[in-house]
C-alpha positions as CSV (number, residue, x, y, z in Angstrom):
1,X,157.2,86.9,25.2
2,X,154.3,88.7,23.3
3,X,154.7,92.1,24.7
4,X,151.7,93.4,22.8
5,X,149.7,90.4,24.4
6,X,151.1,90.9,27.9
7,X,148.8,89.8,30.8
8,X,149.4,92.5,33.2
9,X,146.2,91.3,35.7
10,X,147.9,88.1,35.5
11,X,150.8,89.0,36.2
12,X,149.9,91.8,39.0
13,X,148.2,88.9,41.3
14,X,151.7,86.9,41.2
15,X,154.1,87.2,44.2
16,X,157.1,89.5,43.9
17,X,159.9,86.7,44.5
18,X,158.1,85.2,40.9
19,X,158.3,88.7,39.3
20,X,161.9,89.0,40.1
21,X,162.4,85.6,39.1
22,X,161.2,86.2,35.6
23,X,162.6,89.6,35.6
24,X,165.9,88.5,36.5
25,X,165.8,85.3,33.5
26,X,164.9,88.0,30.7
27,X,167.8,90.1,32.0
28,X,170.3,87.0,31.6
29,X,169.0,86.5,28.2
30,X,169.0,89.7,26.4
31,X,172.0,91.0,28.0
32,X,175.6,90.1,29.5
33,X,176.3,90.1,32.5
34,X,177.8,93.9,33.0
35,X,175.9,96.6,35.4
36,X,176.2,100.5,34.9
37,X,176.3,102.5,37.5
38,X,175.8,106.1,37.0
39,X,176.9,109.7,38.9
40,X,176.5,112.6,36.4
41,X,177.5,115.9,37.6
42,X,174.4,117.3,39.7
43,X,175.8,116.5,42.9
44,X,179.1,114.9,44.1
45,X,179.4,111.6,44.2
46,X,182.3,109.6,45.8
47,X,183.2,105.9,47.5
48,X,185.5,103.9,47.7
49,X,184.4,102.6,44.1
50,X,184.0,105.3,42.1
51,X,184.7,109.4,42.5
52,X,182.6,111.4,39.7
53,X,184.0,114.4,37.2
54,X,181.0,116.4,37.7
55,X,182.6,118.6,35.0
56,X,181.7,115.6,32.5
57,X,177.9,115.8,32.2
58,X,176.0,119.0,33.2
59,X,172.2,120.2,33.9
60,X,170.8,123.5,31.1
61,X,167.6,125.0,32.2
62,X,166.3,126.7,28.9
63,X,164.0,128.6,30.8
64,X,165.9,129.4,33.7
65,X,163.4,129.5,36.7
66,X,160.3,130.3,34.9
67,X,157.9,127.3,34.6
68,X,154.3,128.0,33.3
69,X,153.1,124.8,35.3
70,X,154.2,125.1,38.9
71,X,153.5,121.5,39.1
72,X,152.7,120.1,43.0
73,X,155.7,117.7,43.3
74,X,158.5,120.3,42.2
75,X,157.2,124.0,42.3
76,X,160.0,125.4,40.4
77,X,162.4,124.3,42.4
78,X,164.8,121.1,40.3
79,X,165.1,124.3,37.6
80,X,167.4,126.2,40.4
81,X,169.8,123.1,40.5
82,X,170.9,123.6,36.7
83,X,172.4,126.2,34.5
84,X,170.5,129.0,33.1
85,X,170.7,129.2,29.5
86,X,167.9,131.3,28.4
87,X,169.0,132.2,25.0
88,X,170.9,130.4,22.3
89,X,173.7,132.8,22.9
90,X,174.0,131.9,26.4
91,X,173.6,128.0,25.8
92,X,176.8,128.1,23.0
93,X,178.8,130.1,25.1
94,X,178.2,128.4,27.9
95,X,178.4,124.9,26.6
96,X,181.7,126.3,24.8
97,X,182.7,127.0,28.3
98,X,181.9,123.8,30.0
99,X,184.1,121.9,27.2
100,X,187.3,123.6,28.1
101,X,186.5,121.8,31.7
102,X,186.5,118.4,29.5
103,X,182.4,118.6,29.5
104,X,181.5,115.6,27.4
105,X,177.5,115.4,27.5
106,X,174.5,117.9,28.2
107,X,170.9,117.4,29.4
108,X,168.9,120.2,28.1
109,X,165.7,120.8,30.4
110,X,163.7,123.5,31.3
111,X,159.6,124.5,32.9
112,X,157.4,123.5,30.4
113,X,154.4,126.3,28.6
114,X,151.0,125.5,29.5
115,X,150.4,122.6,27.3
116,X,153.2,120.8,28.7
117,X,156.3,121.2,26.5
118,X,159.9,122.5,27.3
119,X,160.3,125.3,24.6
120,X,162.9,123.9,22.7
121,X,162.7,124.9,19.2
122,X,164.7,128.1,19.4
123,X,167.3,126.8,20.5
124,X,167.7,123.8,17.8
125,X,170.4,125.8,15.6
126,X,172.6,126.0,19.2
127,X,171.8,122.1,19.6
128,X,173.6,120.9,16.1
129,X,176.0,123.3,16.7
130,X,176.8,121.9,20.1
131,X,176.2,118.0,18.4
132,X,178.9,119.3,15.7
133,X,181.1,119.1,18.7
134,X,181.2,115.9,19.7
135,X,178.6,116.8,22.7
136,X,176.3,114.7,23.5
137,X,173.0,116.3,23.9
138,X,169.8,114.9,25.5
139,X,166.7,116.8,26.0
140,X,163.6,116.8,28.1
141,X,160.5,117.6,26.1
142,X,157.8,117.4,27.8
143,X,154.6,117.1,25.6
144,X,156.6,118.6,22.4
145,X,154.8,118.7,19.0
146,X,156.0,116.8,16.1
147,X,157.8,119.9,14.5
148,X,159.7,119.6,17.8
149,X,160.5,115.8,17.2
150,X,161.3,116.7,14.0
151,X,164.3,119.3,14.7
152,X,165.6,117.7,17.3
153,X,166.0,114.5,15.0
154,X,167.6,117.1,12.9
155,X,169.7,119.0,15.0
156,X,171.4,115.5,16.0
157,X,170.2,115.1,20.1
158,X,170.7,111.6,21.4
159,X,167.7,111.5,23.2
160,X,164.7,112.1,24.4
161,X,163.5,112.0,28.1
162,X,160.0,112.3,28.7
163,X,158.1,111.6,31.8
164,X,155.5,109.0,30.9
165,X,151.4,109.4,32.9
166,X,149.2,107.1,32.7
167,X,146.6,108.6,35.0
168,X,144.1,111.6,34.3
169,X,143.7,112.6,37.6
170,X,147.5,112.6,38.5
171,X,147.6,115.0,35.1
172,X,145.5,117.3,36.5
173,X,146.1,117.5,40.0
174,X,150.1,117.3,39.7
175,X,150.8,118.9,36.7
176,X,148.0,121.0,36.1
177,X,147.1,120.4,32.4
178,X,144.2,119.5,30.7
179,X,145.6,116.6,28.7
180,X,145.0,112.8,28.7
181,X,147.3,109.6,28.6
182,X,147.1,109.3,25.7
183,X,148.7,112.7,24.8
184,X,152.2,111.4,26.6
185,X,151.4,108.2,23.9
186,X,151.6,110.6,21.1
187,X,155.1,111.7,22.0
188,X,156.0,108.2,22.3
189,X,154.9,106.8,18.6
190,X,156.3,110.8,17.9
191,X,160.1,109.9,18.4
192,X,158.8,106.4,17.0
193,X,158.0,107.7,13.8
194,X,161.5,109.6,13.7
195,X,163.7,107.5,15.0
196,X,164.9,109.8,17.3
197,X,165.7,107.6,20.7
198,X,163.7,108.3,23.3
199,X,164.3,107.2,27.1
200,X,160.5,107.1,28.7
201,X,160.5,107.6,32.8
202,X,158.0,106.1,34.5
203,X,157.8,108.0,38.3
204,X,156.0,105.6,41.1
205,X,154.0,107.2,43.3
206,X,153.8,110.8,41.6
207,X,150.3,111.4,42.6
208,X,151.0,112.4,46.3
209,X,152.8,109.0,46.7
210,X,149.8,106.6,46.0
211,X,150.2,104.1,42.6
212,X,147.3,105.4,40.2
213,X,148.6,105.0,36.5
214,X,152.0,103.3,36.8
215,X,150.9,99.9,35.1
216,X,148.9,102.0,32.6
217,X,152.7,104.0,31.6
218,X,153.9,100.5,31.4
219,X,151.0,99.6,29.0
220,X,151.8,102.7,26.7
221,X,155.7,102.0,26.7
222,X,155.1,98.7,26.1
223,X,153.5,98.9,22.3
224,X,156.9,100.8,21.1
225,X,159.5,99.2,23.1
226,X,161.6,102.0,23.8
227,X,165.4,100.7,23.3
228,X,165.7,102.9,27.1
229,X,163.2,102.7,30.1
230,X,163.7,104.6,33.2
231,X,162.6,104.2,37.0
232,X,162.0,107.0,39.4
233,X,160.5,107.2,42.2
234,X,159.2,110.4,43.7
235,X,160.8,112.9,45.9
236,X,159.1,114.7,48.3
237,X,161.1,118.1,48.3
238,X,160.4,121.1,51.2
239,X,158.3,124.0,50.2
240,X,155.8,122.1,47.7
241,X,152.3,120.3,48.6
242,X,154.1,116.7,48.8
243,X,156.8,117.8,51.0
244,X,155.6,115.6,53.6
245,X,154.2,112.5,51.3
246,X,155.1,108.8,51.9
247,X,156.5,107.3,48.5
248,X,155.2,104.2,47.5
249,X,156.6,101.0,49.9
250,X,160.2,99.5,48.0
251,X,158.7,96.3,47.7
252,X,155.9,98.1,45.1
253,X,158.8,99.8,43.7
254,X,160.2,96.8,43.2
255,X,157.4,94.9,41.3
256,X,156.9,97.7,39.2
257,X,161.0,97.7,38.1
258,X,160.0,94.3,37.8
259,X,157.3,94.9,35.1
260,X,159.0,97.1,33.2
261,X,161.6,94.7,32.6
262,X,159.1,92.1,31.7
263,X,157.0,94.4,29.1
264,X,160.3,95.8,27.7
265,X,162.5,92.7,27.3
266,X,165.1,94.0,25.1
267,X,165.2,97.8,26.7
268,X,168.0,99.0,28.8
269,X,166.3,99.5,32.1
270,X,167.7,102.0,34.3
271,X,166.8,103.2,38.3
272,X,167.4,106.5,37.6
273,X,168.5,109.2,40.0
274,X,165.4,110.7,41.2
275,X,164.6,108.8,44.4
276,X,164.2,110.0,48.0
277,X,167.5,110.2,50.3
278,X,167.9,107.9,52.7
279,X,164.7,106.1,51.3
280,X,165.7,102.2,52.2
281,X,168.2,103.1,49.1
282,X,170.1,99.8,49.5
283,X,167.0,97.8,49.2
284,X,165.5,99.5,46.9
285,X,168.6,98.7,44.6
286,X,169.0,95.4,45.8
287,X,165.1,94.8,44.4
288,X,166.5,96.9,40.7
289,X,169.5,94.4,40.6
290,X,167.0,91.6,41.1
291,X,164.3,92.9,38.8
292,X,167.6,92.5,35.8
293,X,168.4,96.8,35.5
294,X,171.0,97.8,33.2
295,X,172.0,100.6,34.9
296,X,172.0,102.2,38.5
297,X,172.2,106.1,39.5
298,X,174.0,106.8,42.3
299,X,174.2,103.8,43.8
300,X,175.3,102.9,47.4
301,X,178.7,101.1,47.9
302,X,176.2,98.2,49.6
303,X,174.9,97.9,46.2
304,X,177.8,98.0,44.0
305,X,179.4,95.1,46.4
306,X,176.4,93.2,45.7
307,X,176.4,93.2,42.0
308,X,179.6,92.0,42.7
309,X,178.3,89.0,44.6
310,X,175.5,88.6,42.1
311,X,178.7,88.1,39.1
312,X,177.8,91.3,37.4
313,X,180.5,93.6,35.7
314,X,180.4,96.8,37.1
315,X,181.2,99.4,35.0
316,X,181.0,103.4,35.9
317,X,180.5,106.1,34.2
318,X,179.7,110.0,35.3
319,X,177.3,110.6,32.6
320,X,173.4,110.2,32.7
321,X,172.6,106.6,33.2
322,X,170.4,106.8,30.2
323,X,173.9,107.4,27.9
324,X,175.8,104.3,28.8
325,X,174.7,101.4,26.6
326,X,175.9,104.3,23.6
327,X,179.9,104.1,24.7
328,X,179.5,99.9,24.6
C-alpha cells in the first residue's frame, strides 16, 4: 500500500467491519502474532494475568508543577502525578535513587514554555549520564527546536513522544498557542532528519471531545512512517473546562485505530494509557485488537482473554507500551 497516495475520503465513507478487516490483514502481515500489553508504574495495576513493578518505569516532571500553557484538557494537573526533578541535580540523584529500587526506564515530561516545548536542554548532560546507565530514557518534547532534537540524539534518549494536532482551532483553544499543524510536522521530519525515534500520539476527541483534526494527524504521520504510533483518547479530568465532556463514541475510536494502522503499515501501533475509566474499556480494546495494535496499556483481563481467543501471544511488560518492540 502507497501510503503517500492513501485515499483517506475513500476510505472514511467505508464501514467499520471493512476497516477492521483491512486493519486486521496488514497486522498479520507485517507482524507475528504476539500482543503487548503494558502497566508502567503510574498507577497499580494487578489481575489475575499480570501484577506490575511500578518501581520499573517511573513519571519526571522537569518543571515540576509549573506549565506556561495551562492547556483546557489538563490545567496542570497530569504534572502532580510524577516526580519533580527541577534541576539536573535532582533528576541524577533521583534517578540514582529509583535504580537501587531495580528502576529500569524513565519518561522525562514536564509543562511546556509558551511556544510549546518541554525545556529540556538543561538537563541533556543528566540524560547521557542517566543513558550511560543502562536507563532507558524517553522524553516528551513538545514543539522542541532542532538544537533540542539534536542533543537528545546526542545524549542517547530512546524516544520521543510528541502529541501530534492536526487542527488550528483545537491549537488554540486547547492549548493556547499560536502555532499551526504544520509546526507539530516540523518536529516530526525533526527526529526524521536525526534518527532519533520518535513515538507520535494521536489524542481523539481533544477538542472538547468532538473529531476536528484526527485524520489530518494521521495525514502528517503518515509521510514519515514513524517505526511507533500511539492512540489516546481524551480524559476528561475534575477541575478543568472538559471535566464534564463526552469523548468521542468507541466505534469512532475505533475507525480511527483503524486508520492509523492502515497509513502506518509497518509501525508498532499502540492504545496507549490515556483513555477515560470505565469508558466501554473492553470494547474499546476489543475494537484496538481488531484494528491489528501491537500493544495495549492497561488492559482489562476481558481483553487479555480475548487476545487469547483471537491466537495472539501475550506478552507483559511494566514499561511504557511505547518500549516493548525494543526488548524483542
Amino acid at each position: 500500500m502507497a501510503t503517500m497516495n492513501f485515499d483517506f475520503e475513500a476510505w472514511l465513507n467505508l464501514p467499520t467491519s471493512v476497516l477492521l478487516n483491512e486493519a486486521w490483514r496488514l497486522r498479520r502481515q507485517y507482524f507475528s502474532d504476539r500482543v503487548f500489553f503494558s502497566a508502567p508504574g503510574a498507577k497499580a495495576y494487578e489481575n489475575e494475568y499480570y501484577r506490575n513493578q511500578r518501581e520499573d518505569f517511573v513519571t519526571i516532571s522537569l518543571t515540576g508543577n509549573e506549565c506556561a500553557l495551562d492547556c483546557a484538557h489538563c490545567r496542570k494537573k497530569l504534572l502532580a502525578t510524577m516526580l519533580n526533578c527541577s534541576t539536573p541535580s535532582d533528576l541524577l540523584a533521583t534517578v540514582k535513587h529509583l535504580r537501587v529500587s531495580g528502576c529500569k526506564g524513565v519518561l522525562l515530561s514536564g509543562g511546556a514554555n509558551k511556544e510549546g516545548a518541554v525545556p529540556v536542554a538543561p538537563f541533556f548532560e543528566a540524560i547521557k549520564e542517566i543513558t550511560s546507565w543502562g536507563v532507558k530514557v524517553i522524553v516528551h518534547t513538545g514543539l522542541a527546536e532542532e538544537s533540542t532534537i539534536d542533543g537528545l540524539k546526542e545524549a542517547g534518549v530512546e524516544q520521543v513522544l510528541f502529541d501530534v494536532i492536526g487542527d488550528q482551532e483545537t491549537i488554540k483553544e486547547v492549548y493556547h498557542l499560536d502555532k499551526e499543524p504544520q509546526d507539530y510536522l516540523r518536529v516530526l521530519e525533526l527526529c526524521q532528519k536525526y534518527r532519533l525515534p520518535v513515538a507520535p500520539h494521536i489524542v481523539i476527541g481533544l477538542n472538547y471531545g468532538q473529531l476536528a483534526g484526527e485524520i489530518e494527524a494521521l495525514k502528517m504521520i503518515s509521510l514519515v512512517q514513524p517505526k511507533y504510533v500511539v492512540i489516546v483518547i481524551l480524559t476528561p479530568m475534575a477541575g478543568t473546562p472538559m471535566a464534564k465532556v463526552v469523548p468521542p463514541s468507541v466505534e469512532d475510536c475505533g475507525r480511527l485505530i483503524a486508520l492509523a494502522r492502515l497509513t502506518n503499515p509497518s509501525a508498532y501501533l499502540s492504545l496507549g494509557c490515556a483513555r477515560p475509566a470505565g469508558y466501554q474499556r473492553p470494547l474499546l480494546e476489543q475494537y484496538a485488537l481488531n484494528a491489528g495494535v501491537n500493544a495495549i496499556a492497561y488492559p482489562s483481563p476481558d481483553t487479555i482473554g480475548l487476545a487469547r481467543e483471537m491466537k495472539l501471544e501475550a506478552e507483559f511488560t511494566s514499561q511504557c507500551c511505547t518500549l516493548f518492540s525494543l526488548d524483542q
